[in-house]
C-alpha positions in Angstrom: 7.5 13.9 -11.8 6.5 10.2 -10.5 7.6 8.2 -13.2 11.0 9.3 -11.9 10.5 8.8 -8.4 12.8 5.1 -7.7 12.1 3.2 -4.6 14.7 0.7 -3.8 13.5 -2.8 -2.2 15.0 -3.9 0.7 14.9 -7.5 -0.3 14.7 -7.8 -3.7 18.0 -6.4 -5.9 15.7 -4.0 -8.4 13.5 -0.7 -8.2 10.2 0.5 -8.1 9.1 3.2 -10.1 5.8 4.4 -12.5 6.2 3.4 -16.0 6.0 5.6 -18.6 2.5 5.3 -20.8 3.3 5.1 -24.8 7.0 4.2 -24.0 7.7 1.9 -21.6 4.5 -0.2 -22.6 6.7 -3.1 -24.3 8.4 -3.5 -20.4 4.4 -4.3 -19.2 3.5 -6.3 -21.8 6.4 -8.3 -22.1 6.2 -8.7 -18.1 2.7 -10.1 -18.2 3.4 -12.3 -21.1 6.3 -14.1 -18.9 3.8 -15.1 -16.2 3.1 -18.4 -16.0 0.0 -20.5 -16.4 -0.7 -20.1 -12.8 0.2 -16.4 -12.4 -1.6 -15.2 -15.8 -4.7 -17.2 -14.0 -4.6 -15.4 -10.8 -3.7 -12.0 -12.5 -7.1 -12.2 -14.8 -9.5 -14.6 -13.1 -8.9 -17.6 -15.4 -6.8 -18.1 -18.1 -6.1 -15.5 -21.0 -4.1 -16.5 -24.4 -1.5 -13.9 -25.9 -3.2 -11.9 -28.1 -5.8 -10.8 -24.9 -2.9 -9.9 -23.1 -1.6 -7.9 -25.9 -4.5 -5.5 -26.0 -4.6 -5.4 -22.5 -1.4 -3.9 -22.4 -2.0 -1.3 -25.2 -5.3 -0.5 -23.8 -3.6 0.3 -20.2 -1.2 2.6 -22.3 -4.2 4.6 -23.6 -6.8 5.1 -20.9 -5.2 6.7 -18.3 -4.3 3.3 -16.0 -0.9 4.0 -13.5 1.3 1.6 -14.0 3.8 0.8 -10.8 6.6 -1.4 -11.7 9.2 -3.5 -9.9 12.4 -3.5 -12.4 15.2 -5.6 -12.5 18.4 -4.9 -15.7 16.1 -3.3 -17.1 13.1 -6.0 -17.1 9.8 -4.9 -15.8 9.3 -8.5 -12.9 6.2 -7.0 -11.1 3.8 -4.5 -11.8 0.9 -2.8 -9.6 -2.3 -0.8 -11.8 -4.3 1.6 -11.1 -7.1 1.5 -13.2 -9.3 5.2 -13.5 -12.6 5.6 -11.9 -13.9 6.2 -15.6 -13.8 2.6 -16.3 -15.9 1.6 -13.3 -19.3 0.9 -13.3 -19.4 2.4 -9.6 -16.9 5.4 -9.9 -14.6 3.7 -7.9 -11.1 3.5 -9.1 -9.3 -0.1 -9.2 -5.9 -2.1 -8.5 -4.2 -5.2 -9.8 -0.7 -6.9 -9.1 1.5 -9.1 -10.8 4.9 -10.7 -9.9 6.8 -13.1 -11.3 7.8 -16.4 -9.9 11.4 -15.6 -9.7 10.9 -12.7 -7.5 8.4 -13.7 -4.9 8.7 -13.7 -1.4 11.2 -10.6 -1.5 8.6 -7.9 -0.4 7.6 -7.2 -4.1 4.1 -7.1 -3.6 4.1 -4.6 -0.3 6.4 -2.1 -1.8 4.1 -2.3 -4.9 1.4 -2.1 -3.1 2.6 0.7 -0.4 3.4 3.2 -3.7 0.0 2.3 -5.0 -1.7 3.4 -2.2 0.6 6.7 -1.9 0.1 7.5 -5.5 -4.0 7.1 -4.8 -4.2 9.3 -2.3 -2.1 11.6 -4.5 -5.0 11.7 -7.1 -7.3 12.4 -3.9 -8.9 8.8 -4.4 -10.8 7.8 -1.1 -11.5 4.1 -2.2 -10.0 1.3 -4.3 -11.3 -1.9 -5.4 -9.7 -5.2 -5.6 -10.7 -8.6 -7.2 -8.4 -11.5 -7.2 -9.1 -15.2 -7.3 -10.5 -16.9 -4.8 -7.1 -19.2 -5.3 -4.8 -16.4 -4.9 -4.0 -16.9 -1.3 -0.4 -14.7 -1.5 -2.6 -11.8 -2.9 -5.6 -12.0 -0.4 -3.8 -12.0 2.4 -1.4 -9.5 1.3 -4.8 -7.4 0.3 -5.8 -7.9 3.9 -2.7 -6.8 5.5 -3.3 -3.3 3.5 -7.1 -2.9 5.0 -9.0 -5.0 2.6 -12.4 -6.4 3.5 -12.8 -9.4 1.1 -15.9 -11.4 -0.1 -16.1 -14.2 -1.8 -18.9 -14.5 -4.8 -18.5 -16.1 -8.2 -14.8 -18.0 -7.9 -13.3 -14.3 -6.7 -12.4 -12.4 -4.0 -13.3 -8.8 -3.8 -12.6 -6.1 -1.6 -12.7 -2.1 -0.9 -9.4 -0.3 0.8 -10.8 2.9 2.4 -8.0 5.6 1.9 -9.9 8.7 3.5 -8.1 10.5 6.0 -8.9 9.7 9.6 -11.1 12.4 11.8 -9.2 15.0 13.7 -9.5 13.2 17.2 -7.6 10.1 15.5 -4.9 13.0 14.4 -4.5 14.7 17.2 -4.3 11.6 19.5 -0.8 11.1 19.5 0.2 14.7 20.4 -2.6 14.4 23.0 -1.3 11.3 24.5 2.3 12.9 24.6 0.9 16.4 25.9 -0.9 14.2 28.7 1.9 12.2 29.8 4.4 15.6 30.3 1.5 17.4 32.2 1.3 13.7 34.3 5.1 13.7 34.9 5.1 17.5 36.2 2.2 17.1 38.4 4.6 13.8 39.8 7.8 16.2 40.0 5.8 19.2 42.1 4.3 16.5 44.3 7.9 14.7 44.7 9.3 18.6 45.5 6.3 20.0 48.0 6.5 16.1 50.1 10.4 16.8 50.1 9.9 20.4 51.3 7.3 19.2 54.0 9.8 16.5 54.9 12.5 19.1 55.6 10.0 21.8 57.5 9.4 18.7 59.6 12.5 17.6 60.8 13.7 21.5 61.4 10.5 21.6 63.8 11.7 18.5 65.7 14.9 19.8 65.7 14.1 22.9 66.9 
């Protein structure tokens, strides 16, 4: 099952894994309650008080939202959502991050965002949408480094990440491009052995 599949990160000392709805929703909660004034801003376009984030957290535990979370002893740090399609206007399925101010700058935010995107495509989801604050720089550009095209409007940023599969030719490229460079390096080798064997019949003429 995913909730059990643990993802070591590289930098950081914890692990990455999907949180269990009904009973690991204290470990969200309790994470997004830690966050700072500035985080808690950035995480929900402007500033929310304790009891919104409260039934946030037990709404995410009842409507089907994917919760990714970076876990240290125990104690969720950072945390990646995937909200269902059902609860956009548009159909279209979307994402938020958090991370704590302890643990930034120790690759986080990719590893949460790299098993996001794995789990998305998992459901067979071929977009996601993204709004952050215009302020957010750390989470815009790491949006962008995922395929994110961004527009501003309003105070926030928001974006689109395509996840449908690339066409065939895109596929097969690589294999063509190594298929092409053996046929290129045998057509070099027969050349190589006919100019060597012309080479030889030549001098045995002279010779001769």
């Amino acid at each position: 099952m995913h909730h059990q599949d643990i993802t070591r990160s590289k930098l950081a000392g914890g692990s990455v894994r999907t949180l269990r709805q009904q009973e690991e929703l204290p470990l969200l909660r309790d994470h997004l309650l830690r966050l700072d004034p500035a985080s808690r801003r950035d995480r929900f376009h402007g500033y929310m008080d304790d009891d919104f984030i409260e039934r946030y957290a037990a709404k995410c535990a009842g409507d089907g939202t994917l919760v990714i979370a970076y876990i240290e002893n125990g104690v969720v740090r950072g945390a990646a959502e995937l909200h269902p399609p059902g609860q956009s206007p548009d159909g279209e399925p979307e994402i938020a991050f958090s991370v704590e101010a302890s643990v930034r700058r120790q690759g986080v935010g990719s590893i949460l965002f790299k098993k996001l995107i794995a789990e998305a495509r998992f459901k067979g989801y071929r977009s996601l949408r993204i709004t952050t604050g215009a302020q957010n720089e750390a989470m815009r550009a790491l949006a962008s480094k995922f395929g994110a095209q961004l527009t501003f409007c309003h105070g926030e940023s928001t974006g689109s990440i395509d996840l449908k599969p690339r066409n065939q030719l895109e596929l097969a490229m690589p294999a063509m491009a190594g298929t092409i460079a053996v046929a290129n390096a045998i057509v070099h080798l027969n050349r190589a052995y006919w100019r060597l064997l012309l080479q030889m019949g030549g001098g045995r003429d002279k010779a001769a």
